[in-house]
Structures are given as C-alpha cells and as structure tokens.
C-alpha positions as CSV (number, residue, x, y, z in Angstrom):
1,X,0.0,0.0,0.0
2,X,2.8,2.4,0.7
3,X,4.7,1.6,-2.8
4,X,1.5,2.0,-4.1
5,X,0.9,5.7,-2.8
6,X,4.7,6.9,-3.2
7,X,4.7,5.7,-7.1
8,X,1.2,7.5,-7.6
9,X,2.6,10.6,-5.5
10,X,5.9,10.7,-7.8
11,X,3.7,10.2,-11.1
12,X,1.5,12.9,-10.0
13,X,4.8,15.6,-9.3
14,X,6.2,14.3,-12.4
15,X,3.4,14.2,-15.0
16,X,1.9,17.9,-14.5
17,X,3.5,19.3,-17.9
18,X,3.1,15.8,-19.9
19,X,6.5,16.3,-20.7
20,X,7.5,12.5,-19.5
21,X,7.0,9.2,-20.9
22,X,4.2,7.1,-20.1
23,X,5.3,3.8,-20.4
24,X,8.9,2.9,-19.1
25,X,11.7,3.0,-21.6
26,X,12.9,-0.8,-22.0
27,X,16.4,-2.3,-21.2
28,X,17.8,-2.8,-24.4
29,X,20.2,-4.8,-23.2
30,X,18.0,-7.2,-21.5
31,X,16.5,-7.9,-25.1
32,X,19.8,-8.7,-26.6
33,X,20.0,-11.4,-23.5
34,X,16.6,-12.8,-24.0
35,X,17.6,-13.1,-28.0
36,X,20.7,-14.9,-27.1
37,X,23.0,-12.2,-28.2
38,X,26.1,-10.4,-26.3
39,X,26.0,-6.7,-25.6
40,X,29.0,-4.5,-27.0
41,X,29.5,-1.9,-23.5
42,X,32.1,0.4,-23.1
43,X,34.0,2.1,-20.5
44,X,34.3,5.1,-19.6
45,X,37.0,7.0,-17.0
46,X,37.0,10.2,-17.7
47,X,34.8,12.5,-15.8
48,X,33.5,14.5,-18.9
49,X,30.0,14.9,-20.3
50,X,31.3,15.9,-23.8
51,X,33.8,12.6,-23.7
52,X,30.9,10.1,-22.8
53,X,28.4,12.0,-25.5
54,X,31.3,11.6,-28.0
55,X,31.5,7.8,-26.9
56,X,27.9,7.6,-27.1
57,X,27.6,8.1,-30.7
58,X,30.1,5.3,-31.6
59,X,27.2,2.2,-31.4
60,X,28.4,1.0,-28.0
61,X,24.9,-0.9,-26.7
62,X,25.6,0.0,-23.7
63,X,28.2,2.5,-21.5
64,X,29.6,2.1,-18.2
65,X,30.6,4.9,-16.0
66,X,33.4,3.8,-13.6
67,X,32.8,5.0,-10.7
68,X,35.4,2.8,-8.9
69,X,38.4,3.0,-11.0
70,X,37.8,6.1,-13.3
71,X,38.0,9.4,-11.9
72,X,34.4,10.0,-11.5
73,X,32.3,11.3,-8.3
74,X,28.3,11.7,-8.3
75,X,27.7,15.3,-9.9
76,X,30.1,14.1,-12.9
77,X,28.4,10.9,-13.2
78,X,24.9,12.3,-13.5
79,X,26.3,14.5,-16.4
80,X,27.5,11.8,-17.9
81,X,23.6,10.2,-17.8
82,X,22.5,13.0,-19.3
83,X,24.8,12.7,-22.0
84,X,24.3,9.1,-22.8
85,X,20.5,10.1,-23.2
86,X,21.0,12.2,-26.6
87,X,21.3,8.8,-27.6
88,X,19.7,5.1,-27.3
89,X,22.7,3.5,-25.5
90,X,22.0,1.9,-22.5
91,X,23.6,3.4,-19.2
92,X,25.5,1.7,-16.8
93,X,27.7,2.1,-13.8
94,X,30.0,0.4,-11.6
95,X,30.1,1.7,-7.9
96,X,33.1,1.7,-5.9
97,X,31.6,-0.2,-3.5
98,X,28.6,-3.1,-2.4
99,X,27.2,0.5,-0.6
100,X,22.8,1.0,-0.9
101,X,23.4,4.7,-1.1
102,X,25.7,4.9,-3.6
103,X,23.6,2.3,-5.6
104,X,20.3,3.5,-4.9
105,X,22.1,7.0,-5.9
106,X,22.9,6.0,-9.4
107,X,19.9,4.1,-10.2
108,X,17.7,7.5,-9.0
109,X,20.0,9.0,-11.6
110,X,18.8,7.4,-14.4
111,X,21.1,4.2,-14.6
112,X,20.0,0.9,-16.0
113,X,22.4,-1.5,-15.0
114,X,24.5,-1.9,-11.9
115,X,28.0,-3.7,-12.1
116,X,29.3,-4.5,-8.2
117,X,33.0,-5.3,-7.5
118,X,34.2,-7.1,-4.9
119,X,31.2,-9.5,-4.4
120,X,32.4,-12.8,-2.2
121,X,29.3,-14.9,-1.1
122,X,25.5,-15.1,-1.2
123,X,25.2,-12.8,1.6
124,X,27.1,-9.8,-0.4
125,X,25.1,-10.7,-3.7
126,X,21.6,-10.6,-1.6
127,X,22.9,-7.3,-0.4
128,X,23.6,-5.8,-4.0
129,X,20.7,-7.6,-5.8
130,X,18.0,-6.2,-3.1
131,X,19.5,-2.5,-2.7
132,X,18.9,-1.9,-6.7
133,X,14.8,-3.2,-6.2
134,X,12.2,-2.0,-4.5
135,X,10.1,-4.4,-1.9
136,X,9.0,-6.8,-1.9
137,X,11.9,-7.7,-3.7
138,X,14.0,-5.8,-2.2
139,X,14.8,-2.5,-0.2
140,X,15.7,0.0,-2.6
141,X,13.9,3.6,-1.2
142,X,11.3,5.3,-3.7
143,X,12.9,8.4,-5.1
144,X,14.0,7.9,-8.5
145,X,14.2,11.6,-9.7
146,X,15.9,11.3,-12.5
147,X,15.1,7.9,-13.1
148,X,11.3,8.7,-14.0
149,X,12.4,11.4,-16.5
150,X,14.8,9.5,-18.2
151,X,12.7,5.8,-17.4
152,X,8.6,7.1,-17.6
153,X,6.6,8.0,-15.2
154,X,5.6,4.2,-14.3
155,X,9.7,3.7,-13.3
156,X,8.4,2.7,-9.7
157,X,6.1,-0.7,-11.4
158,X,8.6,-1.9,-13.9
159,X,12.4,-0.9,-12.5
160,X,12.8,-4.3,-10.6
161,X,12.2,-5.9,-13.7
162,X,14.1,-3.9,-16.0
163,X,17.1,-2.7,-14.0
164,X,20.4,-5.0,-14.9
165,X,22.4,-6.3,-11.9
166,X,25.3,-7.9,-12.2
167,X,28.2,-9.1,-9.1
168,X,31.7,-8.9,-10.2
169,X,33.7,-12.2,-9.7
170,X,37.3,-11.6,-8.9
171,X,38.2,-12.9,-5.6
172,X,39.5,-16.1,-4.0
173,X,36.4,-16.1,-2.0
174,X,33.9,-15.6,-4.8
175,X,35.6,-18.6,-7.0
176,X,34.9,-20.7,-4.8
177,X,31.4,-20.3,-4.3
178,X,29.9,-19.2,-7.4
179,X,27.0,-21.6,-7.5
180,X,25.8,-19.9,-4.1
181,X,26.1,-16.2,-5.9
182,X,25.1,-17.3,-9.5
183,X,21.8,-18.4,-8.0
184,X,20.7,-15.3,-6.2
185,X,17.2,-14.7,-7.1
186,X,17.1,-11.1,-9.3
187,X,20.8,-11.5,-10.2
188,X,21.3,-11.0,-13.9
189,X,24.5,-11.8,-14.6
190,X,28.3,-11.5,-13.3
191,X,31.1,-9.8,-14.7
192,X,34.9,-10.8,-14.5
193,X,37.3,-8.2,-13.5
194,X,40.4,-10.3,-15.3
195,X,43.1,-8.0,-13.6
196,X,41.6,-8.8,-9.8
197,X,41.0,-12.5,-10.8
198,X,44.6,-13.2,-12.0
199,X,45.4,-11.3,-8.3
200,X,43.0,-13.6,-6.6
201,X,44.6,-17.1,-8.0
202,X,48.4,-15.8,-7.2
203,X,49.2,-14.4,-10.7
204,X,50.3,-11.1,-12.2
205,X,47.4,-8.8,-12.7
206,X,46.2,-9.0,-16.8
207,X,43.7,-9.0,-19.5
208,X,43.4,-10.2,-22.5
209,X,44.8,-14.1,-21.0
210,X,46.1,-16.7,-23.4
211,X,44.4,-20.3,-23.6
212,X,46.1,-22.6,-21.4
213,X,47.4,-19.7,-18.6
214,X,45.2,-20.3,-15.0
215,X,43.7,-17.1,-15.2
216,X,41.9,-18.4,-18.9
217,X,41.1,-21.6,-17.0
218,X,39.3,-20.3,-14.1
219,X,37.5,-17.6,-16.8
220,X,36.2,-20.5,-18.6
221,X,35.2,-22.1,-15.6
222,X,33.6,-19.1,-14.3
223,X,31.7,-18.7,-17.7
224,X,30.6,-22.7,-17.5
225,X,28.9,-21.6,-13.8
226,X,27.5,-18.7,-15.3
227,X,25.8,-21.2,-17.5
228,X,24.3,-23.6,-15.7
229,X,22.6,-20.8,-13.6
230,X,21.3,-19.7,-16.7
231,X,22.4,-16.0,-16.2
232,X,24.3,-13.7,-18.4
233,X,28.3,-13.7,-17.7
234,X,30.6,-10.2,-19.1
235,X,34.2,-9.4,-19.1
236,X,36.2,-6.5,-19.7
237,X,38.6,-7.0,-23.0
238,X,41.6,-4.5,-23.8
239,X,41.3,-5.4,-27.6
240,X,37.7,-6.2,-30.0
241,X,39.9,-9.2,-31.4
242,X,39.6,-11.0,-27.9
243,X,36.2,-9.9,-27.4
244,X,34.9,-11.5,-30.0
245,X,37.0,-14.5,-28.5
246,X,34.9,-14.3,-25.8
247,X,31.5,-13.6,-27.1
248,X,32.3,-17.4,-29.0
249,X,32.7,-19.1,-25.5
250,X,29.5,-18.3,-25.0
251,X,30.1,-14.4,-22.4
252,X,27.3,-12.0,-23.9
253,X,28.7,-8.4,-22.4
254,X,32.1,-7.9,-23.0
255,X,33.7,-4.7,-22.7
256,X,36.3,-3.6,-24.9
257,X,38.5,-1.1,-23.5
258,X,38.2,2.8,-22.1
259,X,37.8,6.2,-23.4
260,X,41.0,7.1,-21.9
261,X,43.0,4.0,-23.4
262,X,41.3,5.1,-26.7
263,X,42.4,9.1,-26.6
264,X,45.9,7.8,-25.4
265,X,46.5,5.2,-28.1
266,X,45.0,7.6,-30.7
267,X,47.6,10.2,-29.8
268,X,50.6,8.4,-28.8
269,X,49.9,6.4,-32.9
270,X,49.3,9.9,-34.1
271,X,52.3,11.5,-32.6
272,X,54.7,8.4,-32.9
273,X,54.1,8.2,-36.7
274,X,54.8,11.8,-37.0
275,X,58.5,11.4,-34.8
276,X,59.0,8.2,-36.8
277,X,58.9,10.7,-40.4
278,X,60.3,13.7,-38.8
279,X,64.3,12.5,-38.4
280,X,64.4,11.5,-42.1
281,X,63.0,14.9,-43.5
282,X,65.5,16.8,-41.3
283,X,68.1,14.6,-42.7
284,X,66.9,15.2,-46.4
285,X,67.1,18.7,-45.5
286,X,70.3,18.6,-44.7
C-alpha cells in the first residue's frame, strides 16, 4: 500500500507538464539477453559529459561509468547520464563499492544496470541484488528523480524488472562459491574483472589471458557456472579481437576497452608516426 501511494505521488509531481514518458523505456540490453545475443559496452573513466556524448555516438549498446576505478564522483556521473541520453545507449555504472546509497544514488540518476565489484558470497550478492529493487523484492527507497524522467513515469512498477544487476567475480572467496552467488534470485548476470581474478589465483594482474594460462582456465570455468545458472556472464577485453573471442565461448557483455586507453592510443599512434617521419625529412634537409 505504501509503494502504491509513493509511485502515484511521484507520477502525480512528475506528469503535471506531460513532458515525460508514459510507459517505461525498455532495457535494451536485456532484449539482446533474451535473443541470445552479447552486448558491446564500453567504459568510460573520464569525468567528462562531452567525452561520454562523443563515446555515445560510436554504437556501443551500452556504457559504463566507472565510478570505482575512473576518476568520476556523483555530480560528474549524473552529467554523464544525461549525455548518454541524446542517444539510445543503454547506461551503466560500476560503484566503488557493495554500498545501498551509492547504488540506490545512481539508479535514482537514471542508470539501467548496476556492475558491483568485490562481491564474495551469497550474503554480499543478496545485499547488491535487493538495494537496486524496490520491496518486496528488495529494499531500494522510492525516489528515482531522474530515473522517472529519463525511465517514464511508471519507473516505480517496472524498475525491478528492468534494472540489470550484475556481481563482479574476482576474488579467491567468490571462486569458490559461485553456484551460491550465480543463484541469487534477481541476479542478472556476473562480470569478471580479469586483472583482480589473476590477483586472486596468485598471478600477475592482466587481460586479454592466453588459452592454457590459470587465469583463462578459471575464466572459462567461471563462464561454464554462469551457464548452468542460466544468467548472463561479461568481461572487460583490452582489444575487439579477444572480445569477440569471448563472445564465441559463450560471455554475452564484453567490454572492450576505455575512453581514456582510446584518446591515449590515438595520440601516442598519431604523434609516434609523425617522430617516426620527422628525423628522415630533417636529414633530407640537410
């Protein structure tokens, strides 16, 4: 009764200039699942509306603000929403941390998928899963004020279904009990953080692992639990060549990169090839 009245209260502050959608926007990305397809996502670090609206005209499916690793805070982030919206890519984010008021933060903001590092157990995945729905389901608060401009003004019925959540599996904890955090009820998928993984089986921190190294092996085995649970498993690639490696096994959201790796390698190729000419026209010169 009390979900009931706060969603009617919010449609009625929200729907007085008939400005907003109606119906709330779907999850692309949650069709591409259904259809058996992988998601294209990328990454982005850099706390820039202009750099994620650039990114988000490139045909990513989806974008991921990094709000753990990139040097992003809330009022950049929310920016960075709004930038993704001039287009139909869908937005993401990874929080720093399994923390409900930085989730419930981001999804108020207008996000439509949730990636969580750091998640060990069942008890950690319960924790994520029920912070990013509202109860029953789970205990996310009712205040999604961007969420219902950018979502439609019936957010409050539909976001537990349509919101993406998915645990990140990189430590020694978590590979040992992935069946107990693959079958958390509302838990869409996982994602492998490779660098963390290789960290948590005693290896050098990497990407991109060749067949036959551990860190590949416990990837594959990771993606063979993700399976049997019958959930949707991503990873973060440095290069579209392994990507599509991945996307073969059977992973169907696969990251490729960062828009920071992107403007580096762009310059350092652009400026490299110009050092590489300059010496022999100086010596022609000459």
């Amino acid at each position: 009764m009390e979900k009931s009245f706060a969603i009617l209260l919010w449609r009625c502050l929200y729907n007085s200039n008939n400005n907003y959608n109606l119906v709330m926007r779907k999850n692309k990305i949650k069709k591409i699942f259904k259809e058996g397809k992988a998601a294209i996502n990328g990454w982005l670090q850099i706390p820039s509306s202009f750099s994620a609206e650039v990114m988000a005209h490139q045909g990513w499916d989806s974008l991921t603000i990094d709000m753990q690793h990139g040097v992003i805070d809330y009022p950049n982030a929310l920016q960075m929403l709004q930038a993704i919206s001039t287009t139909d890519v869908v937005p993401f984010a990874r929080v720093n941390w399994n923390e409900p008021g930085q989730i419930m933060k981001i999804l108020d903001a207008g996000c439509y998928g949730v990636i969580c590092p750091m998640v060990s157990n069942r008890n950690e995945a319960e924790k994520f899963v029920q912070a990013c729905m509202y109860p029953p389901k789970g205990y996310r608060s009712m205040g999604p004020i961007r969420g219902l401009i950018y979502g439609g003004s019936d957010y409050g019925d539909h976001a537990n279904d349509e919101i993406i959540k998915l645990a990140m599996i990189e430590t020694k904890e978590a590979i040992g009990k992935l069946d107990e955090i693959m079958s958390t009820p509302g838990l869409d998928g996982i994602y492998i953080g490779p660098a963390d993984l290789s960290l948590a089986i005693g290896q050098k921190p990497s990407f991109d692992n060749p067949e036959g190294t551990p860190a590949y092996e416990k990837i594959k085995n990771i993606l063979d639990h993700a399976k049997k649970n019958n959930i949707a498993a991503g990873i973060h690639n440095t290069t579209p060549e392994y990507a599509k490696k991945m996307i073969e096994l059977g992973f169907k959201f696969v990251t490729i990169g960062n828009d920071q790796r992107y403007m580096s390698d762009g310059a350092r190729a652009a400026v490299s090839k110009l050092k590489n000419i300059e010496p022999s026209k100086k010596s022609k010169s000459y």
